[in-house]
Backbone of each chain as nested JSON, in Angstrom:
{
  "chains": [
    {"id": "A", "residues": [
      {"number": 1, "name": "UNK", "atoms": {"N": [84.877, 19.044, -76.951], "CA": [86.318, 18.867, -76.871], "C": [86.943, 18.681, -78.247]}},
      {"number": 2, "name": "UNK", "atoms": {"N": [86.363, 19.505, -78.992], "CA": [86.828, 18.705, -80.569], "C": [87.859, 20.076, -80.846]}},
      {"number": 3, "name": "UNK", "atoms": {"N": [89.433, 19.323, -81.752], "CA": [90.354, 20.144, -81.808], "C": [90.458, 20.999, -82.884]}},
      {"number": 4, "name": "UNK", "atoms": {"N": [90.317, 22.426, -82.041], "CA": [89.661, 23.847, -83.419], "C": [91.338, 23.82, -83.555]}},
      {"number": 5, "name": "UNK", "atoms": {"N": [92.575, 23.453, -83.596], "CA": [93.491, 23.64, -84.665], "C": [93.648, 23.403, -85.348]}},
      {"number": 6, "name": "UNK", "atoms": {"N": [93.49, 21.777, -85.603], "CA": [93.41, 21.304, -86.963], "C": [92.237, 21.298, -87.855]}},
      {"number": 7, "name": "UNK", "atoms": {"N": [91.284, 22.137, -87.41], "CA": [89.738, 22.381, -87.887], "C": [89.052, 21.16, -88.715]}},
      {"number": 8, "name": "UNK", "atoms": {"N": [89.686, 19.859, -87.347], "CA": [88.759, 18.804, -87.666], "C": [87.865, 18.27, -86.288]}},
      {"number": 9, "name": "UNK", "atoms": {"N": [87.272, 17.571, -86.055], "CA": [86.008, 17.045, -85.328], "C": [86.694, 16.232, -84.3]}},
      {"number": 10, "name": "UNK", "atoms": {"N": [88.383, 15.915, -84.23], "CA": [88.889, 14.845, -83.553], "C": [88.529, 15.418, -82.465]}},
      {"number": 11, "name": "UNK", "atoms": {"N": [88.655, 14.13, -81.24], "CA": [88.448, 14.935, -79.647], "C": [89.594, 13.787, -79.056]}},
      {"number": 12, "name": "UNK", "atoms": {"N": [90.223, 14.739, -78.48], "CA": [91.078, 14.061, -77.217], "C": [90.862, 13.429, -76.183]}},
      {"number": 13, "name": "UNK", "atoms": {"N": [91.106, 12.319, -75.588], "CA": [92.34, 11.918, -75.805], "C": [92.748, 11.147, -76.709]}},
      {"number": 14, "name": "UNK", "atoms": {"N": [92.247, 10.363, -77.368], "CA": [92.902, 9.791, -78.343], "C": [92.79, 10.463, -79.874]}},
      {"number": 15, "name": "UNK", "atoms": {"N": [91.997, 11.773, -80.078], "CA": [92.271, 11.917, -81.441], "C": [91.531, 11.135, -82.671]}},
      {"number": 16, "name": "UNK", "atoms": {"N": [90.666, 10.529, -82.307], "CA": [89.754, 10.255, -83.573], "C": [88.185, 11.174, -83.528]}},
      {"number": 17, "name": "UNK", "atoms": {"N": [87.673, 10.863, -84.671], "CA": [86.104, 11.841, -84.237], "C": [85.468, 10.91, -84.478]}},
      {"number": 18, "name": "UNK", "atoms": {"N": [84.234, 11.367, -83.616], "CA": [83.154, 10.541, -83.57], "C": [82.741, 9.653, -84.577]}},
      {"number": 19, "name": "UNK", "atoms": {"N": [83.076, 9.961, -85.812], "CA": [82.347, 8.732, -86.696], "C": [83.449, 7.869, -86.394]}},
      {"number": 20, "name": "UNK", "atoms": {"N": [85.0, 7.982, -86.51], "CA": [85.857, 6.522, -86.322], "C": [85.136, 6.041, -85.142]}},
      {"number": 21, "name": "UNK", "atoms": {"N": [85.019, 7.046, -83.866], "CA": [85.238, 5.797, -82.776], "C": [83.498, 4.989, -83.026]}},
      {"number": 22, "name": "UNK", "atoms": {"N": [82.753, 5.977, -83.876], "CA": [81.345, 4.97, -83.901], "C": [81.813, 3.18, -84.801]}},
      {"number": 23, "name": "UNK", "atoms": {"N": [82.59, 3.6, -86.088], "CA": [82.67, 2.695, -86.567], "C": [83.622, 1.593, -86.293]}},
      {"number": 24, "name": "UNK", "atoms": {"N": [84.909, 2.116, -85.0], "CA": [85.125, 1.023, -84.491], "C": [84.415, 0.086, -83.605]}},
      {"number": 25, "name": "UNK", "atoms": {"N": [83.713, 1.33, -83.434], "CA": [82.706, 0.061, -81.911], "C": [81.68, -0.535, -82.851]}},
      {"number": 26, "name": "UNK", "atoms": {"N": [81.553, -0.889, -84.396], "CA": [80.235, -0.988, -84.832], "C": [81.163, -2.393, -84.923]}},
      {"number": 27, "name": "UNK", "atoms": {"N": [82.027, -2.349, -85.691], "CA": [82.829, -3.41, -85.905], "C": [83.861, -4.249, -84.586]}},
      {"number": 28, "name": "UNK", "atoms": {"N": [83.753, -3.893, -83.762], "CA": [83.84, -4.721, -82.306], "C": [82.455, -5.343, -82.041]}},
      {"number": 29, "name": "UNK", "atoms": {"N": [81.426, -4.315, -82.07], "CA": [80.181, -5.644, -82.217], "C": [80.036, -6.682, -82.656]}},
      {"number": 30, "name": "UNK", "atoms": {"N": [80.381, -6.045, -84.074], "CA": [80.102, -7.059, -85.142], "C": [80.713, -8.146, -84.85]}},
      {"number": 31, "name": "UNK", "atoms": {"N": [81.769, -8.338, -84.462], "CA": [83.153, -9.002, -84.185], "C": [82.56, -10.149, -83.3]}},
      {"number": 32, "name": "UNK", "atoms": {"N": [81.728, -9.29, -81.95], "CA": [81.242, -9.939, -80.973], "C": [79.929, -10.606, -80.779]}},
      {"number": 33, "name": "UNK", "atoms": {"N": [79.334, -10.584, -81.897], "CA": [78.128, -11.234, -81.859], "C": [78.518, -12.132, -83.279]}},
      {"number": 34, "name": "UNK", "atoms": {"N": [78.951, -12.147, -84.054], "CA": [79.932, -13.388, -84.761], "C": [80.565, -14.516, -83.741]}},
      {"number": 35, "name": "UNK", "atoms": {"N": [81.262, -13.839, -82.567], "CA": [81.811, -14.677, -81.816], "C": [80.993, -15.467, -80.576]}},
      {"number": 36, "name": "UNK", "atoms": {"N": [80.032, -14.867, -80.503], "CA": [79.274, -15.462, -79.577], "C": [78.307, -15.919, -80.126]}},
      {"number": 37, "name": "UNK", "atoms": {"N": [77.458, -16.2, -81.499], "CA": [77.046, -17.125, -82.58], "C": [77.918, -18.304, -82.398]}},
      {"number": 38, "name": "UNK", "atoms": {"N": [79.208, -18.231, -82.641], "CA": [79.648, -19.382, -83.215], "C": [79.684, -20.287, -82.03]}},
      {"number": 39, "name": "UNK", "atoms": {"N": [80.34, -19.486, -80.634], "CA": [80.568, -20.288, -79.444], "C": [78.769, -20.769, -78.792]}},
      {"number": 40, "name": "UNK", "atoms": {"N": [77.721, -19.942, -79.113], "CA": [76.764, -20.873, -78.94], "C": [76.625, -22.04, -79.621]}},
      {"number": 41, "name": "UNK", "atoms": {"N": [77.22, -21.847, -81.009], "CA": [76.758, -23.016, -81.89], "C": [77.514, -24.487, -81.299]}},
      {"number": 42, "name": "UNK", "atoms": {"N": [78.781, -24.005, -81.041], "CA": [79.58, -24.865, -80.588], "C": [79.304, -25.118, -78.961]}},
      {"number": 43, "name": "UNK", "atoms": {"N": [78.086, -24.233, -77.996], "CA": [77.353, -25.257, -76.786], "C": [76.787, -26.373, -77.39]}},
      {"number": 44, "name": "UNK", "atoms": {"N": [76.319, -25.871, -78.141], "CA": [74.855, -26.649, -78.493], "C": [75.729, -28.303, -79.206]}},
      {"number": 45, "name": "UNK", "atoms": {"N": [76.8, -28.093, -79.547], "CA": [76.927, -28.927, -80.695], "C": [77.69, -29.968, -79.278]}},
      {"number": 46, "name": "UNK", "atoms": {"N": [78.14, -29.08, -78.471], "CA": [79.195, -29.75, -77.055], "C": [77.815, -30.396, -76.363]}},
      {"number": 47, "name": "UNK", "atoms": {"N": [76.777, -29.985, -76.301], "CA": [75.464, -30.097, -75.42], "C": [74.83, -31.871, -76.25]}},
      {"number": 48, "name": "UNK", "atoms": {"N": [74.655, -31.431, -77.552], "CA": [74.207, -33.217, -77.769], "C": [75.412, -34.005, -78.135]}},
      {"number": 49, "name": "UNK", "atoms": {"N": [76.641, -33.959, -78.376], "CA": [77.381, -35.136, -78.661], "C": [78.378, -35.218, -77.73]}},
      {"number": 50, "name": "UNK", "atoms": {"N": [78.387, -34.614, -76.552], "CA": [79.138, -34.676, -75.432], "C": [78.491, -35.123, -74.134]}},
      {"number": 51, "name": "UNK", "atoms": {"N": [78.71, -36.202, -72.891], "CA": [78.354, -36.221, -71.698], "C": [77.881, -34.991, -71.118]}},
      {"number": 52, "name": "UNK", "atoms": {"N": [78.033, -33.97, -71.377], "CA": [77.609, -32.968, -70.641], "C": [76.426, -32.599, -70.05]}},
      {"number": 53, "name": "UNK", "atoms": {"N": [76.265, -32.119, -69.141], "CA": [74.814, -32.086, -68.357], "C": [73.996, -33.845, -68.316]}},
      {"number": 54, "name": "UNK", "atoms": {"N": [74.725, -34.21, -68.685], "CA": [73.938, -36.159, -68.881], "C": [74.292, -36.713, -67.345]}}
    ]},
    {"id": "B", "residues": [
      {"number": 1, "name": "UNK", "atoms": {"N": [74.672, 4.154, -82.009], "CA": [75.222, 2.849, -81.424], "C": [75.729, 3.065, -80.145]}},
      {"number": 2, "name": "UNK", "atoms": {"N": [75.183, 2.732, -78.555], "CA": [75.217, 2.728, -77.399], "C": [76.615, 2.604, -77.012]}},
      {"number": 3, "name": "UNK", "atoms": {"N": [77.255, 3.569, -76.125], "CA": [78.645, 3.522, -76.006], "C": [79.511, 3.63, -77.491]}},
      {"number": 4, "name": "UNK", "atoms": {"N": [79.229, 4.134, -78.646], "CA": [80.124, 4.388, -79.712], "C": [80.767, 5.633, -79.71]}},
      {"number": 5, "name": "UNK", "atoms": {"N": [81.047, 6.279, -78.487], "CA": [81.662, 6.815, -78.3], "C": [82.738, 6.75, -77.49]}},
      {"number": 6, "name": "UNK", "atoms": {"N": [83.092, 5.642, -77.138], "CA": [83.662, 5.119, -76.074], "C": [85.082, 5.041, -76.615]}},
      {"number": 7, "name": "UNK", "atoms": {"N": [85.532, 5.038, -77.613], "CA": [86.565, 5.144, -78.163], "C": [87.265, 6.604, -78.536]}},
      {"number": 8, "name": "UNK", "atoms": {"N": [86.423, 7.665, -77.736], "CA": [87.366, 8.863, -78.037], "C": [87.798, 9.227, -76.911]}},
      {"number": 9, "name": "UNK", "atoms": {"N": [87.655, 7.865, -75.812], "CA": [88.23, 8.566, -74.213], "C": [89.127, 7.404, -73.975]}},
      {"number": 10, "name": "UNK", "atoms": {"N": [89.032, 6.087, -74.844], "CA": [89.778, 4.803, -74.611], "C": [90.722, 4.675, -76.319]}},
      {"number": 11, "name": "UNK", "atoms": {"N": [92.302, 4.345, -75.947], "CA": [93.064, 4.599, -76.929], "C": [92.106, 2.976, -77.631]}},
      {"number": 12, "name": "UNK", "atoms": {"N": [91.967, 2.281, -79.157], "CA": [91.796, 1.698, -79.668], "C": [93.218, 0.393, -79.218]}},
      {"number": 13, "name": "UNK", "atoms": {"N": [94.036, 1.291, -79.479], "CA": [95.256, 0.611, -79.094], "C": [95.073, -0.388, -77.926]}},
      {"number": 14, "name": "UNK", "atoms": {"N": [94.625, 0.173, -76.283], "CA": [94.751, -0.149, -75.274], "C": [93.388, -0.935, -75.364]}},
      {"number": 15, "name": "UNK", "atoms": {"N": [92.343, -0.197, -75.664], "CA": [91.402, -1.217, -75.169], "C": [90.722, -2.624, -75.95]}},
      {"number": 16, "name": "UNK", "atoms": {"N": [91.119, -2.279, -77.254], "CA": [90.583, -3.49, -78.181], "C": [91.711, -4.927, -77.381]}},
      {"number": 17, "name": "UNK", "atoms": {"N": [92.944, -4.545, -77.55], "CA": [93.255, -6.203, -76.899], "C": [92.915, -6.276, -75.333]}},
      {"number": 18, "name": "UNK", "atoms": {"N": [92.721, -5.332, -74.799], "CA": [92.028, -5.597, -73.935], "C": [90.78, -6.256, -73.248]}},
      {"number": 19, "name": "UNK", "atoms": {"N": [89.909, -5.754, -74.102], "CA": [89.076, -6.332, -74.211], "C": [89.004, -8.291, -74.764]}},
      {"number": 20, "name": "UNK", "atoms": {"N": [89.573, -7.95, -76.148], "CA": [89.865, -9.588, -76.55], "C": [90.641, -10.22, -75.537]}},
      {"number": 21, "name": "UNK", "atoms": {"N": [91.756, -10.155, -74.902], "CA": [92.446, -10.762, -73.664], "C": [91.708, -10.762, -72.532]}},
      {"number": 22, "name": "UNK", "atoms": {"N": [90.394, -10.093, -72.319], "CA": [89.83, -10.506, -71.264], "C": [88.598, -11.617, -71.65]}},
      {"number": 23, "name": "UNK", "atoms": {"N": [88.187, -11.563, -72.688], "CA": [87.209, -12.799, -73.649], "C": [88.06, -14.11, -73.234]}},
      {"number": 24, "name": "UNK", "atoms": {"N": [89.464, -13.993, -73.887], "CA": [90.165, -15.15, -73.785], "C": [90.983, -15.849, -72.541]}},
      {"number": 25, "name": "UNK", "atoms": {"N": [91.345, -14.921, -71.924], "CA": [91.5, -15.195, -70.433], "C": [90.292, -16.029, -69.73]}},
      {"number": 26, "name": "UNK", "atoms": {"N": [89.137, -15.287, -69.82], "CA": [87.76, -15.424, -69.651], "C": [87.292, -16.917, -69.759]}},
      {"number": 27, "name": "UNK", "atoms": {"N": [87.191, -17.774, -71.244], "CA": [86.628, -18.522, -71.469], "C": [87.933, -19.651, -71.142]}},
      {"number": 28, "name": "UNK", "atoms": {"N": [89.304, -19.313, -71.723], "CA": [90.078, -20.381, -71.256], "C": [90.03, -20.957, -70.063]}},
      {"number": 29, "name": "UNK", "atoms": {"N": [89.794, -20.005, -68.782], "CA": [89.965, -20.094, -67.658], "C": [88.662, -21.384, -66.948]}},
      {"number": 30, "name": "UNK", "atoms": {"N": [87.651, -20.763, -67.953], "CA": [86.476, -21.279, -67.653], "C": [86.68, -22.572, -68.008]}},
      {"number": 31, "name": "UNK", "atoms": {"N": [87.019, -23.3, -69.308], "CA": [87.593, -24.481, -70.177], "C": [88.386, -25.394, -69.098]}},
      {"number": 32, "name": "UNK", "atoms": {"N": [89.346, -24.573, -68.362], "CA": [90.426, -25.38, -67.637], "C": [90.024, -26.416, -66.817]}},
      {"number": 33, "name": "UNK", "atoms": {"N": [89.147, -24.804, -66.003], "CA": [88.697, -25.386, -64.927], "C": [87.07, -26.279, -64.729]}},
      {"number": 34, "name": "UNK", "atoms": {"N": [87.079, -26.529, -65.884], "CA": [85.752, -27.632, -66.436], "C": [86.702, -29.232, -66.369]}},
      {"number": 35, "name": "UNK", "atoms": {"N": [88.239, -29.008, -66.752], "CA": [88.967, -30.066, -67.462], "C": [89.29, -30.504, -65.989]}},
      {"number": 36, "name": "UNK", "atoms": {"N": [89.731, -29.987, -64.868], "CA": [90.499, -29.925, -63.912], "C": [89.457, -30.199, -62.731]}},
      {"number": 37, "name": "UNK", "atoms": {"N": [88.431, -30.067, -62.764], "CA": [87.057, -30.276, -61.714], "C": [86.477, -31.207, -61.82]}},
      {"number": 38, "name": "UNK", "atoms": {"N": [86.216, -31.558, -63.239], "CA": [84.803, -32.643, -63.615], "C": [86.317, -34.178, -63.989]}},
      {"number": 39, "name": "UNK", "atoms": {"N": [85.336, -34.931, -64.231], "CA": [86.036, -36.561, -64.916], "C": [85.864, -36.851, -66.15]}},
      {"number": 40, "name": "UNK", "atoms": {"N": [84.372, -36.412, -66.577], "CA": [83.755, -36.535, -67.902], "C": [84.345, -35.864, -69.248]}},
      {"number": 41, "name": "UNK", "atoms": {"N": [84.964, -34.59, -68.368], "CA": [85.725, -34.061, -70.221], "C": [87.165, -34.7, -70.154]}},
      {"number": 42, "name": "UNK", "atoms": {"N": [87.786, -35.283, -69.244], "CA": [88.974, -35.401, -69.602], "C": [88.634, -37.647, -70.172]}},
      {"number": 43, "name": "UNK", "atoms": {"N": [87.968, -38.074, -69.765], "CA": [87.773, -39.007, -70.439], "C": [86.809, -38.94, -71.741]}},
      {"number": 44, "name": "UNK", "atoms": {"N": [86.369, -37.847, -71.987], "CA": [85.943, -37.879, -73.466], "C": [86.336, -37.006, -74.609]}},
      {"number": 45, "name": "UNK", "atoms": {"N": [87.72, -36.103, -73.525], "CA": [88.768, -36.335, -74.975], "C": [89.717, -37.02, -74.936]}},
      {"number": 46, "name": "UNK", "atoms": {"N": [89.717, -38.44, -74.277], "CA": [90.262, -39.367, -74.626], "C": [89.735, -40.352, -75.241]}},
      {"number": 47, "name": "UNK", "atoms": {"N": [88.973, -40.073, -76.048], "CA": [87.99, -40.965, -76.892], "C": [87.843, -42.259, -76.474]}},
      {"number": 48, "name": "UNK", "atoms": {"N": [87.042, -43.395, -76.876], "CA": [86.335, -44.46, -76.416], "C": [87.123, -45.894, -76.293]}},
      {"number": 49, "name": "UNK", "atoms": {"N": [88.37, -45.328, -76.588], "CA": [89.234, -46.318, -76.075], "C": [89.88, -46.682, -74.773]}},
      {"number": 50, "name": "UNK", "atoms": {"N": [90.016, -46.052, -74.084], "CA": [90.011, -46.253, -72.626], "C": [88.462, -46.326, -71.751]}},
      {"number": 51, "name": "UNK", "atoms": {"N": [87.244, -46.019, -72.57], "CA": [86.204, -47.295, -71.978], "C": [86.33, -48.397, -72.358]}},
      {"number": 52, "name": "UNK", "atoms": {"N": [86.605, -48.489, -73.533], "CA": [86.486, -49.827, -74.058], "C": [87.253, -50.954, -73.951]}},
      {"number": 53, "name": "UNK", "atoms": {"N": [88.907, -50.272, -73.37], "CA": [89.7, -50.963, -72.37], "C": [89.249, -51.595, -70.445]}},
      {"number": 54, "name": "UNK", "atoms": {"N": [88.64, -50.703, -70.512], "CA": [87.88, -50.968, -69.054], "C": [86.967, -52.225, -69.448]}},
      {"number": 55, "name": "UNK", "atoms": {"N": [85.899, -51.997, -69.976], "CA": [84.966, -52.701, -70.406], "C": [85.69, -53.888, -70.413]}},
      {"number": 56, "name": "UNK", "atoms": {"N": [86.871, -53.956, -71.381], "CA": [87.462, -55.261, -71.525], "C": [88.047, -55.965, -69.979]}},
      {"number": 57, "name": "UNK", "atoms": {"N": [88.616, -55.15, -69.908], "CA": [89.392, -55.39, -67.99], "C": [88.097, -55.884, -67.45]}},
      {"number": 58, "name": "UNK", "atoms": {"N": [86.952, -54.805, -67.271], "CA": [85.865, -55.505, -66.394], "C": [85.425, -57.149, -66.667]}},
      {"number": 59, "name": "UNK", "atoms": {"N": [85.141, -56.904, -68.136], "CA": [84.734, -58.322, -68.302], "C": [85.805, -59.624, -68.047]}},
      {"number": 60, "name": "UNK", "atoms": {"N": [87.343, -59.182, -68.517], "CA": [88.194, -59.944, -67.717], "C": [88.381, -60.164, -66.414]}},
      {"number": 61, "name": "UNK", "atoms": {"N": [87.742, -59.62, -65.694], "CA": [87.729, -59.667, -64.579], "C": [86.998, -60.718, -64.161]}},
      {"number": 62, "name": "UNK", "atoms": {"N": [85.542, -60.62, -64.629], "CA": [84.287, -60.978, -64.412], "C": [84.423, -62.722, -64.816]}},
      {"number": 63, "name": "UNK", "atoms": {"N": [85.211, -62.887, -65.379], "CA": [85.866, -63.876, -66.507], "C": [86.691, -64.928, -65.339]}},
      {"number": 64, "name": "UNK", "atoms": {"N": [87.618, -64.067, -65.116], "CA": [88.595, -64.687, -64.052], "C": [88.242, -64.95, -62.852]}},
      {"number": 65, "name": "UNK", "atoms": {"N": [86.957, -64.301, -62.446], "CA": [86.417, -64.561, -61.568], "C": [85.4, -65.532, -61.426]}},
      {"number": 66, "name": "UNK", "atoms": {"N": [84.797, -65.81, -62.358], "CA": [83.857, -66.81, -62.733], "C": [84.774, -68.475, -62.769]}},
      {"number": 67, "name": "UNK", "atoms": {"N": [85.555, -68.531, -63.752], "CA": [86.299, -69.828, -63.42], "C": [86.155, -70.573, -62.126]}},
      {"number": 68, "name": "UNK", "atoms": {"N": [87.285, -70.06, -60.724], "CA": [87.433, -71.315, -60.23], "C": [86.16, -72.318, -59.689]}},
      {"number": 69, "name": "UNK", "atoms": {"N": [84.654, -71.365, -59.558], "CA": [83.698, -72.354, -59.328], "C": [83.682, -73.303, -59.889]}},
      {"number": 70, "name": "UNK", "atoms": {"N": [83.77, -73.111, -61.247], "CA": [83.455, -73.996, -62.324], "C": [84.69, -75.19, -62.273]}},
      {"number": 71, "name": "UNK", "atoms": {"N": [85.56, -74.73, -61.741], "CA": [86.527, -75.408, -61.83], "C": [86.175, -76.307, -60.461]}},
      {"number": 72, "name": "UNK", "atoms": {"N": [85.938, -76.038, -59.706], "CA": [85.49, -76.731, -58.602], "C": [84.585, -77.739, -58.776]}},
      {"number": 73, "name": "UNK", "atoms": {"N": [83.686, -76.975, -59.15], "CA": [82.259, -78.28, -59.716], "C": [83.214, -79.13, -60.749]}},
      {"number": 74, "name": "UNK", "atoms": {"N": [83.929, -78.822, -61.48], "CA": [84.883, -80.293, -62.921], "C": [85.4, -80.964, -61.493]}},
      {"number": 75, "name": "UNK", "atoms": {"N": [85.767, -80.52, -60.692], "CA": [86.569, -81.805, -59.875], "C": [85.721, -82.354, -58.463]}},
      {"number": 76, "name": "UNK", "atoms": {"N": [85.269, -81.564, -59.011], "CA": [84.273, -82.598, -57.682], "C": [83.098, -83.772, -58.438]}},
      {"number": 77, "name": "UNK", "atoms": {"N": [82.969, -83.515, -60.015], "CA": [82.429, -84.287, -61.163], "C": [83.191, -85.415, -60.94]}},
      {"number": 78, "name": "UNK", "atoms": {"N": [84.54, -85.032, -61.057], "CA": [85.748, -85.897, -61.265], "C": [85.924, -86.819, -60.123]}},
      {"number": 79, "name": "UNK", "atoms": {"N": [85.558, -86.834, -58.933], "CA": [86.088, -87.321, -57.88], "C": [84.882, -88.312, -57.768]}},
      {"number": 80, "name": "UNK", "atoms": {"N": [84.047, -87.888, -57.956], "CA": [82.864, -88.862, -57.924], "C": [82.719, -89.85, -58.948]}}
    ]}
  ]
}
């Protein structure tokens, strides 16, 4: 599906080519395993100085 | 990278806050209803001053309650 008018690699529907949409999803990972690091860190930290599970 | 293509059939636009608004929807919801179910998080982010008000009440209690024996036994000391 890639658009031979502008004789670039984009594909519709949205018009980016494969390397953007790779490197947005590399960096939504990234994003998401940063964020779910920190929110484990912050069980763990809720887990010994909080009543929780006690 | 598994599904990195997923962005040439989903606008970036539409699905990135999408996605983040469903994370945050997600965990708030979860948060609330931890605050709103249980007893334990809403008295321990009220930090240790409202045990330590209890504590005090209890022992005033315990206090006020203890007296009139004692007070009983002084006058019955007394009467004799």
């Amino acid at each position: 599906m890639a658009d031979a008018d502008s004789g670039s690699d984009k594909v519709w529907p949205t018009g980016l080519t494969e390397e953007q949409s790779e490197e947005i999803h590399r960096h939504l990972i990234q994003g998401t395993q940063i964020f779910g690091f920190i929110a484990a860190l912050a069980h763990l930290f809720a887990y010994i100085y909080s009543p929780w599970l006690k | 990278m598994i599904y990195g293509k997923l962005w040439l059939v989903v606008r970036p636009t539409v699905g990135i806050p999408l996605f983040l608004g469903a994370v945050a929807v997600g965990s708030f919801s979860v948060h609330v209803a931890l605050l709103t179910n249980t007893t334990w998080v809403k008295k321990f982010l009220n930090g240790a001053a409202p045990a330590a008000t209890a504590a005090v009440e209890e022992s005033t209690q315990k206090a006020a309650a203890a007296p009139p024996t004692l007070v009983v036994a002084s006058a019955e000391t007394v009467k004799r």
